[in-house]
GURO-544698 format. One record per residue (C-alpha): x, y, z; residue in one letter; residue number from 1; chain. Coordinates in steps of 0.1 Angstrom, whole numbers. Example, Ala and Ser with C-alpha at 12.3 -4.5 7.8 and 13.67 -1.06 7.14 Angstrom:
BEGIN
x:y:z:resn:resi:chain
123:-45:78:a:1:A
137:-11:71:s:2:A
***
This chain:
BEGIN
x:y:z:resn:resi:chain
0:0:0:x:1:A
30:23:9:x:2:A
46:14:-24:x:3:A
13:23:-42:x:4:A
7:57:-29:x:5:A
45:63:-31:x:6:A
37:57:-70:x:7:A
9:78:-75:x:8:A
23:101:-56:x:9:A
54:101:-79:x:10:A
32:106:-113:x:11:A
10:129:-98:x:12:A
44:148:-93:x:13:A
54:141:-126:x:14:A
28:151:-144:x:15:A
25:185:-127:x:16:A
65:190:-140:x:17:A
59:184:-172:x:18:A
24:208:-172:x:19:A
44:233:-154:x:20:A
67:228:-181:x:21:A
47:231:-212:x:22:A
29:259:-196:x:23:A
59:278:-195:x:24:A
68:268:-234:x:25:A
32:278:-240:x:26:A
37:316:-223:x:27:A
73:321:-240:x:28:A
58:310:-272:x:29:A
26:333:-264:x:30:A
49:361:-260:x:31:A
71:355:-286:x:32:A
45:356:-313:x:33:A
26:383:-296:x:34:A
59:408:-298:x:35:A
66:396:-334:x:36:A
27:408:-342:x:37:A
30:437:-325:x:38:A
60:445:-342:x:39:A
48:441:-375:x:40:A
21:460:-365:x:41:A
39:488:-359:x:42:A
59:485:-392:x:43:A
34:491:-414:x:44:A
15:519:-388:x:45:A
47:537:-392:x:46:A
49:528:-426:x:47:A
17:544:-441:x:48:A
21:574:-413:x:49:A
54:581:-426:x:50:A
42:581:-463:x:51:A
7:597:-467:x:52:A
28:632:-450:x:53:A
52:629:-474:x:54:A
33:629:-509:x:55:A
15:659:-492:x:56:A
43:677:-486:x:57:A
54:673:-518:x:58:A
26:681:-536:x:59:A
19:713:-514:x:60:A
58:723:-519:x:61:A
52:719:-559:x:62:A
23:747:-557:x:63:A
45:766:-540:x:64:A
80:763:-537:x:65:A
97:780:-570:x:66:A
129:755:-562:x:67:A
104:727:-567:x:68:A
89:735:-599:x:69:A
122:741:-615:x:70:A
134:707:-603:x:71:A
100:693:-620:x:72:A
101:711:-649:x:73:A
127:694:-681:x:74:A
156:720:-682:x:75:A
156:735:-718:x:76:A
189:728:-741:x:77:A
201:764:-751:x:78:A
204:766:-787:x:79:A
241:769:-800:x:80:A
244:804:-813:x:81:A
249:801:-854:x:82:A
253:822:-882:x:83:A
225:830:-897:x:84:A
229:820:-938:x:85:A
220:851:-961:x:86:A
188:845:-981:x:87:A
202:850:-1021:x:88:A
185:882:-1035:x:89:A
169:866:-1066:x:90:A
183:885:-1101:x:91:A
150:899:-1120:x:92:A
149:886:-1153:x:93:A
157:910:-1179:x:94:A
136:914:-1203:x:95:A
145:919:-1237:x:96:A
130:949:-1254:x:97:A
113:945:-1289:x:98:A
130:981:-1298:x:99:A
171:987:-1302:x:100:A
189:1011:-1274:x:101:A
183:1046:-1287:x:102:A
221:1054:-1276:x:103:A
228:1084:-1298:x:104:A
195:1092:-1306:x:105:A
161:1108:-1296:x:106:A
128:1086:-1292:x:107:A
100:1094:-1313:x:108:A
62:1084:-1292:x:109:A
63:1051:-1306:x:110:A
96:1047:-1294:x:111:A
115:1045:-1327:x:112:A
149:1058:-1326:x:113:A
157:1088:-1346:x:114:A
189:1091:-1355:x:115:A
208:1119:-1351:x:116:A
199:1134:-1320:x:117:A
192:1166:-1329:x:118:A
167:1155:-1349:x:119:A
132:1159:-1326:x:120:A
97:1149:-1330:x:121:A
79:1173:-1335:x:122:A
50:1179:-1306:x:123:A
21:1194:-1323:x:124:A
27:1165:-1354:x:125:A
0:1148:-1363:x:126:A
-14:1126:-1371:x:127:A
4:1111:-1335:x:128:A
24:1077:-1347:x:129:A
11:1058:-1314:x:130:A
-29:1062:-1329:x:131:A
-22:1054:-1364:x:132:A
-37:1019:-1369:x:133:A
-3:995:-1387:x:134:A
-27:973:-1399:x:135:A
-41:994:-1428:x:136:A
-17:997:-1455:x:137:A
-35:1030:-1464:x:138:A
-38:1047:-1431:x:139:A
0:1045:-1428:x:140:A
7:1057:-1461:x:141:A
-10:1084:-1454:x:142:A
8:1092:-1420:x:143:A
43:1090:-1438:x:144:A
34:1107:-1467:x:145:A
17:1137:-1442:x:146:A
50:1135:-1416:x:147:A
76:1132:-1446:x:148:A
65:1168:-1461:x:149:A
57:1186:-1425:x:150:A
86:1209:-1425:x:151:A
95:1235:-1394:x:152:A
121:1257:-1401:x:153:A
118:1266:-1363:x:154:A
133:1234:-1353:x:155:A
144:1219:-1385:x:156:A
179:1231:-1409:x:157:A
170:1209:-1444:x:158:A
140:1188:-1452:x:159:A
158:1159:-1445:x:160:A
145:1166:-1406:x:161:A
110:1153:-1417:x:162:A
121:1127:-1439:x:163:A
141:1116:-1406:x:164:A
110:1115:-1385:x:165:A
88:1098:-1414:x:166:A
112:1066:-1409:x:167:A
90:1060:-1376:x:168:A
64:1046:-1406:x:169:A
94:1024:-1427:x:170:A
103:988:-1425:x:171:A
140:983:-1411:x:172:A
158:979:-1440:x:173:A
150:1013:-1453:x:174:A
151:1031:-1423:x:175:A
186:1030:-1419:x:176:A
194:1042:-1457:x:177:A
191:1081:-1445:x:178:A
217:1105:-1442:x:179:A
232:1105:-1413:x:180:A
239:1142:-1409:x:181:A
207:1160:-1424:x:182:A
220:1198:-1420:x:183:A
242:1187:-1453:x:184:A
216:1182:-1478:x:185:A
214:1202:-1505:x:186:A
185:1214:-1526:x:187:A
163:1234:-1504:x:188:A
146:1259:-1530:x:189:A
112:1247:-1512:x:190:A
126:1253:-1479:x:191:A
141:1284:-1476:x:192:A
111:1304:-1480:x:193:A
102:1290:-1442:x:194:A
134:1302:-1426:x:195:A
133:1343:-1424:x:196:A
95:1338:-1406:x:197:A
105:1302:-1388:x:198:A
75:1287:-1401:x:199:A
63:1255:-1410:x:200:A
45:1236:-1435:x:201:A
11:1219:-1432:x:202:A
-1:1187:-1453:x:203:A
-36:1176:-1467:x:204:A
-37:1139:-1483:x:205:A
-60:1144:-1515:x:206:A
-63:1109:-1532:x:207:A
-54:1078:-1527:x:208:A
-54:1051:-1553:x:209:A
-39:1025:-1576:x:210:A
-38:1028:-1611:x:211:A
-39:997:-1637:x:212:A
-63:964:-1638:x:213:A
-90:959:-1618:x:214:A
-67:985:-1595:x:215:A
-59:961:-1570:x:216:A
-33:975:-1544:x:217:A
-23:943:-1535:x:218:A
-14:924:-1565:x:219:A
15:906:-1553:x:220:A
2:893:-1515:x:221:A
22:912:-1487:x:222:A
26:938:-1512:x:223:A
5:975:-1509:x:224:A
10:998:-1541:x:225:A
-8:1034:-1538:x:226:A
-7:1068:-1556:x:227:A
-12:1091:-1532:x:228:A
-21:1133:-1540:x:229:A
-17:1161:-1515:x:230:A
-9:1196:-1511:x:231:A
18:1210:-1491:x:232:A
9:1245:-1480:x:233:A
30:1274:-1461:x:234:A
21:1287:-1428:x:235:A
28:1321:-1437:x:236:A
23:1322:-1474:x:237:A
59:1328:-1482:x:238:A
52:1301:-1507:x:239:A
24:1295:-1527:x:240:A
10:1256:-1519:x:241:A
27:1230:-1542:x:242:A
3:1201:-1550:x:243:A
22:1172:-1557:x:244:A
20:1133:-1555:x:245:A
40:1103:-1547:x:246:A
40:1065:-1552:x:247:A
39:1046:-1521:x:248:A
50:1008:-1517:x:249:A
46:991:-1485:x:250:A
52:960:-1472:x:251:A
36:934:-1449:x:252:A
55:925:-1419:x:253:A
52:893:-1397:x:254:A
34:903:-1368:x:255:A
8:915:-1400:x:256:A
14:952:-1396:x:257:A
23:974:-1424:x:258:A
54:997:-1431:x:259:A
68:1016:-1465:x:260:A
94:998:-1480:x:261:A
100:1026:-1510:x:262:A
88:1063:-1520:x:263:A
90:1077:-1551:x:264:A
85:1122:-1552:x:265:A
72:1139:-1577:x:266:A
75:1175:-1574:x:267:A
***
């Protein structure tokens, strides 16, 4: 019976060792993991306090902190400093005038050269060379024959001034075949009357026509053949008017105008 009680006794002792035992494993390991939760508890408290404060203060010092917004904003590259390159000044095209340089000359209204220079147009000349129409053959034979016998012994020396100035009505070829130094020419019975009073002639187309067949003008195409009558009269009747004619030949040129290609006076 002793050796019984003494046993349970023993057990009873044993057991209450080994609950004492886990009971303490079971408090350390209670605290243990309690500490390690509260610690990570902590962690991430801290964690988000610490953050949230900070994205507000930035974003408050962005509105208004200049240092901020110039560490935000991209810093510009500075352009390198070039030379500029000059623009080329484009050359205007020159354009080529239908008329020769009148270089030792004087321009008559239609801008034909009259050569010399000291022969002028006459102002109050008519008909004017810039209304006369160059596409009938007539109308310009007309003209020249009017400008070829206009003589001003205020302006002019010999006839050959008007004959000078009729060569605005002439085809090329012919207008270069005229003297070149008019104050030369000889045979000026008609025009000395004018010089004492410095007068001037005036000229007034009578007839026009063409003689022979069917008196067609243009009997060879591009070819104009005319008669044509007038009456030269003085200004200040120191000559008595001298009715004369002269046979007029003109040809056609390309751009279909017409100009006097011979004259033939008869006085």
């Amino acid at each position: 019976m002793n050796i019984l009680k003494q046993t349970t006794n023993s057990s009873k002792a044993t057991i209450a060792a080994v609950a004492a035992a886990l009971a303490i494993v079971l408090a350390v390991t209670g605290v243990f993991f309690w500490s390690r939760l509260t610690n990570n508890t902590n962690t991430v408290s801290a964690a988000s306090n610490m953050s949230a404060p900070v994205s507000v203060t930035a974003s408050s010092s962005a509105q208004s902190s200049p240092l901020v917004k110039a560490t935000k904003t991209p810093t510009a590259t500075t352009p390198t400093a070039t030379t500029p390159t000059p623009t080329p000044t484009p050359t205007p095209a020159v354009t080529a005038s239908s008329m020769p340089p009148c270089e030792d000359g004087t321009l008559a209204p239609d801008g034909t050269c009259l050569h010399p220079a000291s022969v002028k147009w006459l102002s109050d000349l008519l008909p004017d060379p810039t209304t006369v129409d160059r596409h009938d053959p007539d109308a310009v034979c007309a003209a020249y024959v009017i400008t070829y016998q206009t003589w001003d012994a205020s302006r002019d020396i010999t006839t050959a001034y008007a004959s000078i100035r009729s060569s605005v009505y002439e085809t090329p070829e012919i207008r270069g075949n005229h003297i070149p130094n008019p104050d030369v020419v000889k045979g000026q019975g008609e025009f000395l009357p004018l010089v004492p009073g410095k007068s001037h002639t005036t000229v007034t187309i009578k007839y026009i026509f063409t003689a022979g067949e069917h008196n067609n003008p243009e009997r060879i195409p591009g070819h104009w053949h005319r008669t044509v009558g007038f009456v030269r009269t003085y200004a200040d009747g120191s000559h008595e008017p001298v009715s004369s004619w002269a046979f007029i030949s003109l040809t056609k040129q390309e751009d279909g105008t017409w100009a006097v290609s011979n004259s033939d006076w008869h006085y």
